[in-house]
C-alpha positions, -999 to +999 in steps of 0.1 A: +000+000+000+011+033-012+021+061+015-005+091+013+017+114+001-011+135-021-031+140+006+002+150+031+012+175+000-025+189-007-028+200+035+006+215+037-002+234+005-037+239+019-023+251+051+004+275+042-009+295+017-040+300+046-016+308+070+008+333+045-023+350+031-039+358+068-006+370+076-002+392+046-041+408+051-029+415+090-001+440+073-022+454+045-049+460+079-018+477+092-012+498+059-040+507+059-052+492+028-088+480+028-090+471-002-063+449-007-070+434+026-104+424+020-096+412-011-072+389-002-094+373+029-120+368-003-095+347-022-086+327+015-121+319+029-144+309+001-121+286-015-116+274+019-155+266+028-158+254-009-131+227+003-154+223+041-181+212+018-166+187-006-148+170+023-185+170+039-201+158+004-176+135-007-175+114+027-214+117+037-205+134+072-241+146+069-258+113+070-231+096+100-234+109+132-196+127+134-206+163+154-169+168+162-157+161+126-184+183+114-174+210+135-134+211+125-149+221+092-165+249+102-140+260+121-117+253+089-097+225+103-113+199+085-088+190+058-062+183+089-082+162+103-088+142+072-052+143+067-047+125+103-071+102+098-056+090+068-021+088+078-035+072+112-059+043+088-019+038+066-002+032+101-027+004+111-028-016+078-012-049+089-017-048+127-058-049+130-076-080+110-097-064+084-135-078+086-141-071+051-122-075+018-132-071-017-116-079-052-111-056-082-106-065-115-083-044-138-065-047-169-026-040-176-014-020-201-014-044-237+011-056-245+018-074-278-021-062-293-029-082-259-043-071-224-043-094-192-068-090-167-057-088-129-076-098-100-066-082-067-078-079-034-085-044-018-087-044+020-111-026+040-081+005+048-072+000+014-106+012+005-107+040+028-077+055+019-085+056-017-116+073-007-094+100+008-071+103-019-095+107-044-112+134-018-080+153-018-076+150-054-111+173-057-099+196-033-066+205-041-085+217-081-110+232-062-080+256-038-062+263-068-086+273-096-111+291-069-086+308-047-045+299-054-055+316-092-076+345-084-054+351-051-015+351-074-032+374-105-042+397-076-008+401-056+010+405-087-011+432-098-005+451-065+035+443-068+030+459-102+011+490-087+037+495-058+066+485-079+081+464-051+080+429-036+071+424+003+089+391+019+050+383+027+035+393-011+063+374-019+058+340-001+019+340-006+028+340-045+054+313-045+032+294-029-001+302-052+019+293-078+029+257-064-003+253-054-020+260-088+006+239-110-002+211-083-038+208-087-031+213-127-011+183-119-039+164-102-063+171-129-046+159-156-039+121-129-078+127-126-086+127-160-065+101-165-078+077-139-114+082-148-112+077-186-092+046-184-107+028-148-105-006-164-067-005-166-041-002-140-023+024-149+009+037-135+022+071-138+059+075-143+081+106-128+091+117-162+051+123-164+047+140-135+080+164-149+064+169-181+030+176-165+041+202-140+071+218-168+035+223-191+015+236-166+041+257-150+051+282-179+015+278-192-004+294-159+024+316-151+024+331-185-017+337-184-014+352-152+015+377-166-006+387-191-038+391-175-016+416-149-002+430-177-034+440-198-052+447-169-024+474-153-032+500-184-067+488-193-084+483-160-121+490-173-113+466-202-104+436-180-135+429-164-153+421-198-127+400-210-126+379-178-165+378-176-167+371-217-141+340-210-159+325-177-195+331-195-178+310-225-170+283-203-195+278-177-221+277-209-204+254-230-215+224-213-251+235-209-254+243-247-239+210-254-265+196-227-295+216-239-282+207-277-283+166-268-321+168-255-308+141-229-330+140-197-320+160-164-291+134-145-307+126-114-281+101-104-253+120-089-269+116-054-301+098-043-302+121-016-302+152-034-335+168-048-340+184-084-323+215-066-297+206-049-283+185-080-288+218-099-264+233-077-244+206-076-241+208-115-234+245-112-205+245-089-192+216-112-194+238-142-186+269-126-147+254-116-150+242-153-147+278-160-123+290-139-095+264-149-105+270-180-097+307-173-060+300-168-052+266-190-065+243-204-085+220-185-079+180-183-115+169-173-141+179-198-176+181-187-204+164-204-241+171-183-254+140-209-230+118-200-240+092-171-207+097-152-206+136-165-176+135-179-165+134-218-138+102-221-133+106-256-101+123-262-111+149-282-075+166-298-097+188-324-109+206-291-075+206-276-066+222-307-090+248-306-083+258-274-047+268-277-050+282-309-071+308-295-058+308-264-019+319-280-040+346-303-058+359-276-028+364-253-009+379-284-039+402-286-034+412-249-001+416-250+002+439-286-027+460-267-004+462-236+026+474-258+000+499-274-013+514-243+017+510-220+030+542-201+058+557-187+053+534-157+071+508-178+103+531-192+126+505-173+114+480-187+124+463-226+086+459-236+092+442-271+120+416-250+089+409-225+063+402-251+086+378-271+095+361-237+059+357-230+048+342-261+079+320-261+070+305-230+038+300-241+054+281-268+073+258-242+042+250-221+025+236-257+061+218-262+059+199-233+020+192-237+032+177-273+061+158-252+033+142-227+007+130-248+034+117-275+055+103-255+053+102-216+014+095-217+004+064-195-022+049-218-011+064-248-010+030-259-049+030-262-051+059-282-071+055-314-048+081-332-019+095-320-013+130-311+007+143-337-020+124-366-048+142-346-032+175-347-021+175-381-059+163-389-073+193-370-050+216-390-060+200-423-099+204-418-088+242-406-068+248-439-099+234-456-123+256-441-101+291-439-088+280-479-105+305-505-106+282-527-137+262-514-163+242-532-191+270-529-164+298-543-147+276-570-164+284-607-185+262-623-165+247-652-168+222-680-168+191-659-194+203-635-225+214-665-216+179-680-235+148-670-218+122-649-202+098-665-215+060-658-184+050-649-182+077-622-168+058-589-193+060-564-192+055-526-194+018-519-224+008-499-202-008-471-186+026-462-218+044-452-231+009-435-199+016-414-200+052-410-244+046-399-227+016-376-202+044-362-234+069-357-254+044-340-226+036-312-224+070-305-262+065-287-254+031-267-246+033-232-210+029-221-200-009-204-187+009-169-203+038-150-177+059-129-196+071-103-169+109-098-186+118-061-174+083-044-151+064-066-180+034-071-178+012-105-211-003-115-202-027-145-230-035-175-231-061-199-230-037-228-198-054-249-208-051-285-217-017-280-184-010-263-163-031-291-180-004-316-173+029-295-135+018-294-135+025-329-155+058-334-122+082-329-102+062-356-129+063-379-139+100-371-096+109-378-097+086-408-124+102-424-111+136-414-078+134-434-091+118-459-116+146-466-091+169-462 
């Protein structure tokens, strides 16, 4: 059994970027500065309750009778308590009989076009501690996206105002930083774990290097710029920020209202129509905000039984960065524009170039992942670089003047077709319908993402056809294009 560490690394984060950021309000108090003050308690305490109530949700504190546990979270002590009750279920393993003990069954990795699978045993502590694992998992995306983000982009742009770096300001932002590129990092494992339960999989440290190496120079560039733009532009930043979140947080309800699926009602058996509303609206809502600084590793799906999309969609990746590298261009040219003689020490062209090459890096290590350091890129229906150069080809194809509705009508195109035209053979759109129809059967495993549960299905046929769909959907891409 595995040492917590996660868990050990997610409180100490938790912990000192709490403790650095009430010290740093207690001198702004003493500044004098309300603003900043109140500001910076904003960016402490609700991500802090926010992490209260998933520790609450996730373990069912509500329905056990627990009145001490449920009062360290209100006094906000409830993720060190979780993190001693962890290490104290590790230290026991192996000294108290266990009354109860399940089996899993995963497969390995295939090897050979082949994949074994593996029975194993799972121990009542066992059990437990993945329970808390997976709890901390939530709650260190939750600290960093909600309040480690919002809380680094603010204390930059007061360094940038007062020209100067406190030892405090300067501490609290260290460790924001850390503590965003960690829960980046346990995202991405997240994403990873969910899409591919049925396999064991086993992350290597040259994974974990590439993971936090992209997410490092990706946040910290966002966050530069937003500081940046927002320093000459301050009435201008608000909409981009709100145009961004809106973006996101109603992407997956389009999608949702789009699919005419019926309102999920299993995410909880004890929550009412209302409460899983809400439920769906804080998921969604911290959709957006890592959204807001990269690019974001779980992808909702509201239709979707376990409400996440599994499909590993690169067109979308694509997309994202695309507009993401334009858009930050776009800040930064209207930055240079607008910059005044606050920044005369400064070498503004060397800065933009230095952004946008990071930028660059953070993609070149994204490329370097999924490529190469990927734990199931084995599994992949196309590889990275195929579905990237696919997604540029369709993009050429579309953005290319020289389309079918602008092209002139010539010789060929008056004359009747020929009788020995080729036509489509009739087994390629009995495929492509076969494709379609898999699209619309249910998935062999449910992932239930609130408690870790697996409930299995007998659905293989439909499961042997859905492996399938992203090949044929690349395939036919590049040929088309």
């Amino acid at each position: 059994m595995r040492l917590p560490s996660s868990i050990f690394v997610s409180v100490s984060l938790f912990t000192a970027e709490t403790t650095a950021a009430l010290y740093l309000s207690s001198t702004y108090r003493s500044a004098g500065d309300q603003i900043w003050q109140g500001l910076t308690l904003l960016f402490t305490l609700v991500p802090s309750v926010l992490v209260q109530l998933t520790l609450t949700f996730i373990h069912r504190d509500l329905s056990r009778d627990r009145p001490l546990v449920l009062l360290l979270h209100i006094l906000q002590l409830g993720p060190i308590v979780r993190c001693l009750e962890a290490f104290c279920i590790y230290g026991s393993v192996g000294r108290v009989e266990e009354p109860y003990v399940s089996i899993t069954r995963k497969k390995q990795m295939p090897r050979g076009g082949q994949s074994e699978e593996v029975e194993r045993q799972v121990g009542q502590a066992e059990g437990k501690l993945f329970t808390h694992r997976a709890a901390f998992a939530r709650t260190s995306v939750i600290q960093a996206f909600l309040g480690s983000a919002p809380q680094l982009t603010l204390q930059l742009y007061i360094c940038v105002l007062q020209q100067g770096v406190s030892i405090g300001r300067g501490t609290l932002m260290v460790i924001s930083l850390l503590s965003i590129v960690y829960g980046a990092l346990r995202c991405n494992i997240l994403a990873i774990k969910i899409k591919y339960d049925d396999y064991e999989v086993d992350v290597r440290p040259m994974a974990y290097l590439c993971i936090f190496l992209w997410r490092s120079f990706e946040i910290a560039t966002r966050v530069v710029v937003l500081v940046l733009f927002s320093s000459v532009l301050q009435l201008w930043v608000l909409p981009v920020v709100l145009l961004n979140f809106l973006v996101f947080f109603l992407y997956p309800w389009i999608l949702f209202w789009q699919s005419h699926s019926p309102f999920p009602e299993n995410i909880e058996k004890t929550l009412t129509r209302v409460g899983t509303t809400i439920v769906l609206c804080l998921l969604t809502f911290l959709y957006a905000g890592i959204n807001m600084f990269c690019w974001s590793a779980v992808q909702v799906k509201l239709n979707d039984p376990d409400l996440i999309n599994k499909s590993q969609n690169w067109y979308r990746m694509a997309v994202y960065y695309m507009v993401r590298f334009m858009e930050n261009a776009s800040l930064l040219l209207l930055w240079y524009i607008y910059k005044t003689d606050f920044y005369k020490f400064i070498c503004a062209p060397l800065l933009v170039l230095q952004l946008l090459v990071a930028y660059a890096i953070a993609i070149f290590f994204m490329l370097v992942f999924y490529q190469f350091c990927h734990p199931c890129r084995r599994l992949f229906s196309s590889s990275m670089s195929q579905g990237l150069w696919d997604c540029s080809s369709l993009l050429c194809l579309m953005c290319s003047p020289d389309t079918p509705q602008n092209r002139p009508m010539g010789k060929s195109v008056l004359e009747p077709a020929s009788p020995t035209t080729d036509k489509e053979p009739p087994t390629d759109r009995a495929h492509d319908s076969a494709s379609d129809s898999a699209e619309d059967m249910p998935n062999d495993t449910t992932y239930d993402m609130l408690n870790d549960t697996i409930y299995d299905t007998s659905n293989e046929v439909g499961n042997n056809i859905c492996g399938g769909i992203n090949g044929d959907i690349n395939h036919s891409i590049s040929c088309n294009a």
